[in-house]
VEXDRENFI-893768 format. One line per 5 residues: their letters; for each residue z, x, y of C-alpha. Coordinates in steps of 0.02 Angstrom, whole numbers, plus 32768, in hexadecimal, padded with zeros to 4 digits. Each point is the difference from the previous one (the first is absolute). Layout:
# VEXDRENFI-893768
a) Z X Y; ...
***
This chain:
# VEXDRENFI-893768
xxxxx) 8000 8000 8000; 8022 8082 8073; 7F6E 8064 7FE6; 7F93 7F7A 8007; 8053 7FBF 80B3
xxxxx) 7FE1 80B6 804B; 7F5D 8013 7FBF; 7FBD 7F59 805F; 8075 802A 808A; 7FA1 80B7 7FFC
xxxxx) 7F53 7F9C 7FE8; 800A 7FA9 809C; 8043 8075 8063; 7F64 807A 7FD9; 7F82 7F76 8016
xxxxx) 8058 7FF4 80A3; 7FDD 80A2 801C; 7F4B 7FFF 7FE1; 7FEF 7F81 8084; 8054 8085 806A
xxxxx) 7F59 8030 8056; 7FDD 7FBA 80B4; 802B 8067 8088; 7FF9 7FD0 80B8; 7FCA 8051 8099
xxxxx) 7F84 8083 8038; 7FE6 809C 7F62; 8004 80AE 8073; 7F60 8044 8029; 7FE8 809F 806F
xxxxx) 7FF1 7FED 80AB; 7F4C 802F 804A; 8019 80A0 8067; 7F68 803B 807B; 8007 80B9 7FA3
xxxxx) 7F7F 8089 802D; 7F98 8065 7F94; 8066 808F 7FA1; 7FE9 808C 7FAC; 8060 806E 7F87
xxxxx) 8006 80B7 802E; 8025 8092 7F7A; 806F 804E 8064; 8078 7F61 800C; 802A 8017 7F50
xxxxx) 808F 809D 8031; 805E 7F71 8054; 8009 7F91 7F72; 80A3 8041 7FAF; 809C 7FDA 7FC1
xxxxx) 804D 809D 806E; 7F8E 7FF1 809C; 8052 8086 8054; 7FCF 808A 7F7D; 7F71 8018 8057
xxxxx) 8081 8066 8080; 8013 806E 7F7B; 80B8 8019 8045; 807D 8010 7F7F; 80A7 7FCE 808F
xxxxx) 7FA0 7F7A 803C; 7FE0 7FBE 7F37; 80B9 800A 7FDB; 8038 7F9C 809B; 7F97 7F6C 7FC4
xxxxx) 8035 7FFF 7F52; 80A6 7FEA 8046; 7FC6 7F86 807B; 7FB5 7F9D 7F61; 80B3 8007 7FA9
xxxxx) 807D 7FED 808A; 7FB3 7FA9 8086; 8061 7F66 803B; 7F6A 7F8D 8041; 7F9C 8024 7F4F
xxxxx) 80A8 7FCF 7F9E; 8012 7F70 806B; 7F45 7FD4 7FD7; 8023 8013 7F33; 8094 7F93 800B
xxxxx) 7F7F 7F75 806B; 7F8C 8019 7F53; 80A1 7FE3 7F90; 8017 7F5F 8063; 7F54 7FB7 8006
xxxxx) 7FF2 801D 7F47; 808D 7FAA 7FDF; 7FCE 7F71 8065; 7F63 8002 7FA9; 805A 7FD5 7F4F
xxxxx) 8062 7F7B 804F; 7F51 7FA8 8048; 7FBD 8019 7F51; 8097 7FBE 7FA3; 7FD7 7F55 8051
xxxxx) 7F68 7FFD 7FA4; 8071 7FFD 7F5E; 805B 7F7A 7F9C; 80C9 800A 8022; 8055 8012 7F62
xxxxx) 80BA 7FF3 7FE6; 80A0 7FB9 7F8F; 8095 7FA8 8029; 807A 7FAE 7FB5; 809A 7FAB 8026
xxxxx) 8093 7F92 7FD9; 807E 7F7C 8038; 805A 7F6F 8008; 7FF0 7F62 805E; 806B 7F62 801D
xxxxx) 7FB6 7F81 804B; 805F 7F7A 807D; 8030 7F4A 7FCE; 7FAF 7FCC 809E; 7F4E 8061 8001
xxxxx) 7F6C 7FCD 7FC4; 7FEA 805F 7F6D; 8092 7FB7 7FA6; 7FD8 7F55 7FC5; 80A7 7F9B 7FA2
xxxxx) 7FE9 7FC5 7F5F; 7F68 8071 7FE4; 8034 80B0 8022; 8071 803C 7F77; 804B 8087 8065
xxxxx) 8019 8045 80A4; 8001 80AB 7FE3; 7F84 8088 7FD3; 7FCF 809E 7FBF; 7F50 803B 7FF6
xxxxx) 7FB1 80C8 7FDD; 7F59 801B 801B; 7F9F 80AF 7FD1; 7F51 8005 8047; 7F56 8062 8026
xxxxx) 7FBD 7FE3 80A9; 7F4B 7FF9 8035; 7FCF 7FF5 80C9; 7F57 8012 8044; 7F97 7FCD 8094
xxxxx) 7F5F 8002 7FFB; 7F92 8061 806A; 7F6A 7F8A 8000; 7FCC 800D 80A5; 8025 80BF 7FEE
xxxxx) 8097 8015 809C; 8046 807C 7F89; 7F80 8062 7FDB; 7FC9 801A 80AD; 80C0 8028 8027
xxxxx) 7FE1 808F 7F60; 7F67 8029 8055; 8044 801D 80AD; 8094 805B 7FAD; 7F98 8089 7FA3
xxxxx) 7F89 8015 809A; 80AB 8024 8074; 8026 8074 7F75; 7F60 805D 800F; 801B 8003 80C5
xxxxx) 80AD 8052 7FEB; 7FAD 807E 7F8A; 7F7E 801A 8084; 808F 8013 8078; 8046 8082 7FA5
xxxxx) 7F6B 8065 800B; 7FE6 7FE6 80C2; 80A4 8035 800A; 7FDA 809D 7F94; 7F7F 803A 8051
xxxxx) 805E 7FE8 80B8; 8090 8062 7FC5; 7F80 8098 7FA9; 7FB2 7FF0 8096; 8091 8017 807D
xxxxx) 8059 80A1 7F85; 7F5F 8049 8024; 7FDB 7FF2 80C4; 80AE 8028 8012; 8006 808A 7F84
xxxxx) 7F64 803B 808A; 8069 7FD8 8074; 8089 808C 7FD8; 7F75 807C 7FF1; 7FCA 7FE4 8098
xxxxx) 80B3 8008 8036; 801A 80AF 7FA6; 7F6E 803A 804A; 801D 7FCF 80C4; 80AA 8044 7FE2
xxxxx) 7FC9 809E 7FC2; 7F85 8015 809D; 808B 7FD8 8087; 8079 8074 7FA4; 7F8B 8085 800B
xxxxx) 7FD4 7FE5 80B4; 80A2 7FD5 803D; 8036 80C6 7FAE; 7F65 803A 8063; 804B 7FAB 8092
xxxxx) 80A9 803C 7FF8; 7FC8 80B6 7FD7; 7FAA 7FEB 809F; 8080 7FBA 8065; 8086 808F 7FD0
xxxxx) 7F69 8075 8045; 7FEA 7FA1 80A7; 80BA 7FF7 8009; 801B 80A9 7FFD; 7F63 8031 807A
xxxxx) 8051 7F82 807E; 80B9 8047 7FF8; 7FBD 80A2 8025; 7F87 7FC1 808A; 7F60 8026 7F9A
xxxxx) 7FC9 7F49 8009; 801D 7F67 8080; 805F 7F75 7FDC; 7F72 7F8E 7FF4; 7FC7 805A 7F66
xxxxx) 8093 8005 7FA3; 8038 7F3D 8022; 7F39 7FE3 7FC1; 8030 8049 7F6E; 80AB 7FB4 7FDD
xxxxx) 7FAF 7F53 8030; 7F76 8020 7F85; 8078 8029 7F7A; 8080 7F6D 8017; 7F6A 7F91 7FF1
xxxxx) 7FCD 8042 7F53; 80AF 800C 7FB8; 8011 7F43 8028; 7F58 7FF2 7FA7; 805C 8048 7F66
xxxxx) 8095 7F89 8016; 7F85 7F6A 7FFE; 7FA0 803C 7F72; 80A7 8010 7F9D; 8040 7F64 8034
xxxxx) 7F5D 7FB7 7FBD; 8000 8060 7F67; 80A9 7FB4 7FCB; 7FD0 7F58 8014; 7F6F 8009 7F88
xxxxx) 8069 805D 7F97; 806F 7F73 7FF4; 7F70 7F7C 8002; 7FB7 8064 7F6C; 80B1 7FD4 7F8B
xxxxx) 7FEE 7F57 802E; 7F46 7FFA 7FB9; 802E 805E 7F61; 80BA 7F8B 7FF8; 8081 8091 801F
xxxxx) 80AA 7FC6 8009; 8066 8029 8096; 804C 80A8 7FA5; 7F53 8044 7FE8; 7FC4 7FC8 80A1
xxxxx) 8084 806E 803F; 7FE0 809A 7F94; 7F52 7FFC 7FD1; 7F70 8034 806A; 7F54 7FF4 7FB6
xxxxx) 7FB0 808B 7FB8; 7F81 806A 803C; 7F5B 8031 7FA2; 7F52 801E 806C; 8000 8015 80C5
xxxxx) 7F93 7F81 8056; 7F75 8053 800F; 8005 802E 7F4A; 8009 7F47 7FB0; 7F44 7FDC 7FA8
xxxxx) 7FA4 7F6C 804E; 7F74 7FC1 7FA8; 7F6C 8048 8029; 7F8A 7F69 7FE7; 8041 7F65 801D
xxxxx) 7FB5 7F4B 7FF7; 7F79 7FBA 8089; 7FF6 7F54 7FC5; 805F 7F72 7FC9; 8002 7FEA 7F3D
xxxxx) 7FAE 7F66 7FCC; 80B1 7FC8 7FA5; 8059 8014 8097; 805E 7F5B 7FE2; 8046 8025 7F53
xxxxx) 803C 80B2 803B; 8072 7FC8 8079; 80A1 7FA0 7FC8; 8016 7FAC 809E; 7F54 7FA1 7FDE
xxxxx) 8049 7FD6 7F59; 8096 7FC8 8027; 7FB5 7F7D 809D; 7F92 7FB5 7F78; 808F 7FE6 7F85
xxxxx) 805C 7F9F 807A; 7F63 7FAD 8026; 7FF9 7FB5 7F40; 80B2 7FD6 800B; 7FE5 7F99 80A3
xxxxx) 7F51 7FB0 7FAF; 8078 7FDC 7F5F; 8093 7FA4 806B; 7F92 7F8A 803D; 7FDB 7FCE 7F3A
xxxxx) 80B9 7FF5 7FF9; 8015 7FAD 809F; 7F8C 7F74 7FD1; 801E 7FD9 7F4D; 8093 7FCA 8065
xxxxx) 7FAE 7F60 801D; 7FF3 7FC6 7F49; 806F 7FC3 7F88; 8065 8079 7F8A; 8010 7FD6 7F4C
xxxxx) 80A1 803D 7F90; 8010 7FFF 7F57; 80B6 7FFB 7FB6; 802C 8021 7F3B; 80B9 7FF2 7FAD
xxxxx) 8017 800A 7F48; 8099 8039 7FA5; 80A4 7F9B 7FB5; 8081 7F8A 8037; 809C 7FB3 7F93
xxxxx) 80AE 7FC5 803E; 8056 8089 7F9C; 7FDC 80B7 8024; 8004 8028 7F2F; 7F71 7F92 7FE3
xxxxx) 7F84 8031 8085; 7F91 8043 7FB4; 7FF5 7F89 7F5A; 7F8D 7FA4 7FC8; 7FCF 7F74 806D
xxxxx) 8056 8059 809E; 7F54 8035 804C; 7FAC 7FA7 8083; 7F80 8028 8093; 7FBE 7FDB 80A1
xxxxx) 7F4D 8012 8054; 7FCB 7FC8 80A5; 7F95 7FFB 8097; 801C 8006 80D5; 7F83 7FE7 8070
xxxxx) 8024 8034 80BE; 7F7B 7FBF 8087; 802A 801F 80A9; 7FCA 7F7D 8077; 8046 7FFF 809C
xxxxx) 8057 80A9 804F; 7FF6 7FEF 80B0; 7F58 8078 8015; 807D 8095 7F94; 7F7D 801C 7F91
xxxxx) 7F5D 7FFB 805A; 8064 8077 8086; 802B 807D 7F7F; 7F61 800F 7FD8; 7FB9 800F 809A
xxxxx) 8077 8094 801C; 7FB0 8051 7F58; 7F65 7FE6 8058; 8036 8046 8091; 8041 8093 7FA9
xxxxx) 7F6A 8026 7FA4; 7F9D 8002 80AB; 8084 8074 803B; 7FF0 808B 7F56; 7F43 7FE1 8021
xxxxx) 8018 8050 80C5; 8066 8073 7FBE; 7F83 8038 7F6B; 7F68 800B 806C; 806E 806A 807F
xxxxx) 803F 8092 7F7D; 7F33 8012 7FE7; 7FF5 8004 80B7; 808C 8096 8001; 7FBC 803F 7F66
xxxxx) 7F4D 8038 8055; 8051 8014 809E; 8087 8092 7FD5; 7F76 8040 7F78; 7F90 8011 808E
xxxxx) 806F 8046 8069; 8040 8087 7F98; 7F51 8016 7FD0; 7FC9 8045 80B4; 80B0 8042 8010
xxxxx) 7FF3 8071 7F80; 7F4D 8043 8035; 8038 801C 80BB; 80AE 804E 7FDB; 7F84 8083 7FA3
xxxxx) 7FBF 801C 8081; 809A 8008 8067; 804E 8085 7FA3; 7F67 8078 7FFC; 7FEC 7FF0 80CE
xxxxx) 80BD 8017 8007; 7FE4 808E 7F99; 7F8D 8058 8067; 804E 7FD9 8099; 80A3 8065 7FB0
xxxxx) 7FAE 8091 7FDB; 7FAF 7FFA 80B4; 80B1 7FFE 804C; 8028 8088 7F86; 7F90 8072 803A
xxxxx) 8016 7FD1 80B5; 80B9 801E 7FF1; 7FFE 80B3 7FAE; 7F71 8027 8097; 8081 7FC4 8072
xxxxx) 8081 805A 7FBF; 7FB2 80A4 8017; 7FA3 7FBF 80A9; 80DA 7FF9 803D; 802E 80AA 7FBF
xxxxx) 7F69 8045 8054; 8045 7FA8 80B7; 7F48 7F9E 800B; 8043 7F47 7FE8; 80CB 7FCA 8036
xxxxx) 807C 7FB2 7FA2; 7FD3 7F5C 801F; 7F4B 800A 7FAF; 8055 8052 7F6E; 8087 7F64 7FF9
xxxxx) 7F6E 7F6D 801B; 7F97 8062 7F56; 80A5 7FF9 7F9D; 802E 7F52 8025; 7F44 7FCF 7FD3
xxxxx) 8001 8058 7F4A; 80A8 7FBB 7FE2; 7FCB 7F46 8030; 7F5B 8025 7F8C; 8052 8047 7F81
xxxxx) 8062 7F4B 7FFD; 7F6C 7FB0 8016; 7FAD 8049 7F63; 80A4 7FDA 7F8B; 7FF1 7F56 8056
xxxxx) 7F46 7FE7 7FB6; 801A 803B 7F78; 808F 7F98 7FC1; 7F93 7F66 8062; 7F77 8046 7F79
xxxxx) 8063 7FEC 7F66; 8046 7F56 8042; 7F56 7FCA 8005; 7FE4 803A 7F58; 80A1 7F9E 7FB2
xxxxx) 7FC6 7F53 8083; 7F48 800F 7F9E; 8056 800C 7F50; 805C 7F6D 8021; 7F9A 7F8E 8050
xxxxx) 7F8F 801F 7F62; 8088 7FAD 7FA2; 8045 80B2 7FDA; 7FCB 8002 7F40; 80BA 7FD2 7FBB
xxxxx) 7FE3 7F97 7F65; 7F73 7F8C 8067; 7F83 7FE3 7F5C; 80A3 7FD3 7F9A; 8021 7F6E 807E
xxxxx) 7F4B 7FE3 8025; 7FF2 7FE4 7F4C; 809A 7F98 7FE6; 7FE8 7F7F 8082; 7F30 7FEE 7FA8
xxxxx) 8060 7FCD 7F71; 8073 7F8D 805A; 7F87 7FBC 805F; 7F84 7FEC 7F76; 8099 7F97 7F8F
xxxxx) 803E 7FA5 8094; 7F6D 7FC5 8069; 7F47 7FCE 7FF9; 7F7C 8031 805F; 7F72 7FD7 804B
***
């Protein structure tokens, strides 16, 4: 008897099941962008990597993102926003399952003289004692498919946060490496004020002494001084500076306050020593919107939004429930489960909402509204995508330029200066020609460590805004999958 009962309860419920298949609202179909024509250069392919900043080839600069990629608060934070969407994921899918359970109780009941269920003459007692032990069976069907577009809208915010991750990824790679420049640079402006603020001084004790012994005027000497203060607070700055980013560094690579304290980061190639890659790409890659995680993620909230208006208007229709009990009953807890004991329930609910004040119809409308809003916001990160792509496209090809002009221009003052030099000890030029050469080589000599860490900026803006290379055809290929499972086309 039982098995017979749960195998017709079982029956229906599947046939139920089968009629499972209308879903309503709009299926998700890519948005029409106005793209240009693209092209796929060879020399794009050295950006396409998991480690993006290899192509550096600075060992320092390799270890501080590996412990970027460990440590970093912001990508932990991101992991933890993955954990949470996948979780939220199996609860929208669990609605599209059966609830099964057991329960059982017991207890015992005495009914009034007065009430309605005790009839005299014809109820034998007043008092009660009934057990029950039962299997439970709840399930509403998703007919007009409100949880199934809820599932839907739930995996595509899962693929968004996984998307997220990446954009955050990349942003934080991104940042340990400008700033990693950045401290270069740092070293390297440091090292040139040093070095001219000890020229300085050696000249000041000289002047100094010439003027206490009436070999120079005072102008001379308080030119000199002047000139010297001015560079040492140059070296002040520059090591105020240089602490900062030293400190902004631990941040990026999650130091905790100890280390921040102790640590400074190590120190491998001088500026002008760190490779940049000779060739470098001219065009934008034809899958310029599947490289970039941004892109990716603006799309995946796009799906969600078309799926919440599926959800939002399934609203509108009735929901149907199914409900199964079968187990045992008796009035005495040693024979519940005897012969004759079991019994069983089966039935049906039908909700239809019919009047709700314009609730309904409003929620959707706010779905709709929504899904105009992810649509903006999608066509947008394409709009960024080409602009900073662009941008670090023709920044990249000028700061090469940059850095060879600033280059020449050094050597120039070089040159100029060591004429000048000799030009002063030979009595042909004064002091104050010598002092305007010197303060130009020093202010190109800035200039050049300036371009150059603009240069490899440049480089690390292009490697991003080409969607950096980290793990892009894994999630290119994942959401195809998804997308090819969850949605049809046109």
């Amino acid at each position: 008897m039982f098995m017979r009962s749960f195998r017709s309860l079982t029956s229906l419920t599947l046939s139920m099941l089968l009629l499972n298949a209308c879903e309503v609202g709009p299926d998700y179909k890519r948005p029409k962008i106005d793209m240009p024509d693209l092209d796929t250069k060879e020399e794009i392919s050295q950006f396409v990597s998991e480690k993006w900043w290899d192509v550096f080839q600075d060992a320092t600069l390799s270890h501080l993102e590996e412990l970027a990629l460990k440590r970093n608060a912001d990508l932990r934070q991101a992991i933890a926003n993955i954990d949470e969407a996948r979780a939220a994921a199996g609860i929208a899918s669990s609605d599209l399952l059966p609830t099964l359970g057991m329960k059982g109780d017991g207890g015992k009941n005495y009914a009034s003289a007065r009430g309605k269920s005790y009839v005299p003459g014809l109820s034998s007692k007043r008092s009660a004692i009934d057990y029950t032990s039962a299997a439970t069976v709840c399930y509403e069907l998703d007919f007009f498919g409100k949880y199934r577009r809820a599932n839907e809208a739930a995996r595509a915010v899962l693929l968004s946060t996984r998307a997220a991750r990446e954009t955050v990824l990349l942003t934080v790679t991104a940042d340990v490496a400008k700033s990693y420049f950045l401290l270069r640079s740092l070293d390297a402006k440091l090292a040139i004020a040093r070095r001219t603020l000890k020229t300085r001084q050696e000249s000041h004790q000289v002047y100094k002494s010439r003027f206490l012994n009436g070999y120079c005027t005072e102008l001379d000497y308080l030119r000199i001084e002047s000139d010297m203060l001015s560079v040492n607070t140059t070296v002040i700055n520059l090591e105020c500076e240089l602490a900062k980013a030293e400190t902004s560094m631990s941040v990026l690579i999650g130091s905790s306050p100890r280390e921040m304290i102790s640590r400074a980061t190590a120190k491998d190639k001088a500026i002008e020593r760190l490779q940049i890659p000779s060739s470098v790409p001219t065009g934008i890659p034809s899958d310029i919107l599947a490289r970039r995680p941004d892109i990716l993620r603006a799309e995946a909230q796009l799906i969600a939004a078309n799926a919440k208006i599926g959800e939002a208007r399934a609203a509108h229709f009735p929901s149907i429930s199914l409900t199964g009990i079968f187990g045992f009953e008796s009035n005495s807890l040693a024979s519940l489960f005897d012969t004759g004991s079991n019994m069983w329930n089966f039935g049906g609910a039908v909700n239809l909402p019919i009047f709700s004040g314009g609730k309904i119809s409003s929620q959707e409308g706010v779905a709709k509204a929504n899904y105009r809003k992810m649509l903006i916001a999608y066509e947008k990160s394409i709009q960024t995508a080409f602009k900073e792509t662009l941008d670090a496209l023709v920044s990249n090809r000028k700061n090469r330029e940059i850095v060879v002009s600033r280059t020449r221009q050094v050597d120039a003052l070089k040159r100029s200066y060591h004429i000048a030099l000799k030009q002063k000890e030979s009595g042909l030029i004064g002091l104050l020609d010598l002092l305007d050469v010197e303060r130009g080589l020093l202010s190109a000599e800035m200039d050049l460590v300036g371009a150059l860490q603009n240069q490899l900026g440049a480089t690390v803006d292009l490697c991003k805004a080409l969607g950096g290379g980290w793990k892009m055809p894994t999630i290119r290929d994942r959401m195809a999958k998804r997308r090819h499972r969850m949605y049809r086309h046109s």
